[in-house]
C-alpha positions, 0 to 999 in steps of 0.5 A: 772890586779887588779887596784885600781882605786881610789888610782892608784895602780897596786894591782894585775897582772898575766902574761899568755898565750894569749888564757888563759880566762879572767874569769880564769884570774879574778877567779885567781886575786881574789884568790890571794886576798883572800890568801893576804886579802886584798878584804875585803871592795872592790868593784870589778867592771868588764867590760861586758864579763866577768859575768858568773853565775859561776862568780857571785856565786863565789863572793857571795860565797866567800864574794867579792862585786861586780859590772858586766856589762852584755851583752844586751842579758843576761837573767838578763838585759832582764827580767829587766822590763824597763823605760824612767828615767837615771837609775832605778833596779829590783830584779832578782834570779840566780836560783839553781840547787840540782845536782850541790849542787847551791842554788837561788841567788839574784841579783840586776840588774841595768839599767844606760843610760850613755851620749852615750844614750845607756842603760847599765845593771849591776849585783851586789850583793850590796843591801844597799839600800842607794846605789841608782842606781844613784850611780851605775852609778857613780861607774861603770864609776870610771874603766874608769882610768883602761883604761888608766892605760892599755894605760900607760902600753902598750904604754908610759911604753912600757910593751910588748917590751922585750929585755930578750930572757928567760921565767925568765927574761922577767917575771922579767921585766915585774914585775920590769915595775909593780914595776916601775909604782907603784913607779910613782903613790906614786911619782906623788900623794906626788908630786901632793899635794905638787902642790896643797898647792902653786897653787893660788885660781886664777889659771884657770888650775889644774897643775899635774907631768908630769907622763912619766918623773917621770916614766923614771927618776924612771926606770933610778935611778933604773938601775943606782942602779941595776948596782952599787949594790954589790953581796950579799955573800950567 
């Protein structure tokens, strides 16, 4: 799934076999972007697992930002020579290889030390100076809400639970679930600055819509639609 963390948009979503790899899965989201092109000035964030150096040259290659959590035992976060600060970088290289016609890439590999106290280590092919690695630290955690939009899915919206017996109609309802969500999100975000302009300077709490009872009135006037709709003469 590609999630659009700050706008709580389902942008993207495959439906798979569960042994399929979720490097294969990710390649394919990003293919399906480029096709619709809409990646230009994204930044792709990805949780530790899913870097590769094959993964990496493919966003360089195909002009797709990113940033990767790398494993401790990455080549990349063990060069990285470190420090006492809350985050600091380095320069490393993704060497080339003739025969497989690759060439050097640069990655800027950065350390960021979270609450938790545990050192993180970063891949991106960012190099805007500008962009402190401060700042990295600031983006990598802006995923968290991916997080809880798979909790969303799977257990208020109940995703994984059909009730169609046939490849073709659960893959519909897993998309009209998709659909479904979405809906909420641009309710919810209208909704929620209507709040905002009659909410009192004085509260003490932020009041936001109730998003499983937007979500189950939605799916319902969609049923009810579904239901009444006419057959269409083809």
């Amino acid at each position: 799934m590609v999630y659009d963390v700050l706008d709580d948009f389902i942008v993207h979503a495959t439906f798979s076999h569960y042994l399929a790899s979720e490097r294969s899965q990710a390649l394919n989201h990003m293919k399906e972007l480029e096709d619709l092109n809409i990646y230009k000035d994204a930044i792709i964030v990805f949780d530790r697992g899913y870097y590769s150096e094959k993964m990496f040259r493919y966003c360089v290659d195909h002009d797709h930002l990113c940033v990767m959590r790398l494993k401790d035992s990455i080549g990349l976060a063990k060069r990285l020579e470190k420090s006492d600060a809350d985050s600091y970088e380095g320069m490393d290289v993704i060497v080339g290889n003739p025969k497989e016609g690759t060439t050097d890439v640069t990655v800027r590999v950065i350390a960021v030390k979270p609450d938790t106290g545990a050192t993180e280590y970063l891949a991106t092919n960012i190099f805007d100076e500008n962009i402190t690695s401060s700042m990295f630290r600031e983006l990598y955690f802006l995923r968290w809400p991916c997080e809880t939009k798979y909790y969303e899915l799977k257990v208020i919206s109940l995703l994984e639970e059909f009730s169609s017996a046939t490849p073709n109609s659960i893959m519909q309802e897993f998309y009209i679930s998709l659909l479904i969500t979405n809906l909420s999100s641009l309710v919810k975000a209208n909704a929620d600055e209507e709040i905002k302009t009659r909410s009192r300077s004085t509260n003490k709490y932020q009041y936001q819509v109730n998003r499983k009872d937007k979500r189950d009135k939605k799916k319902g006037k969609l049923r009810t639609h579904m239901r009444n709709r006419k057959a269409m003469p083809i």
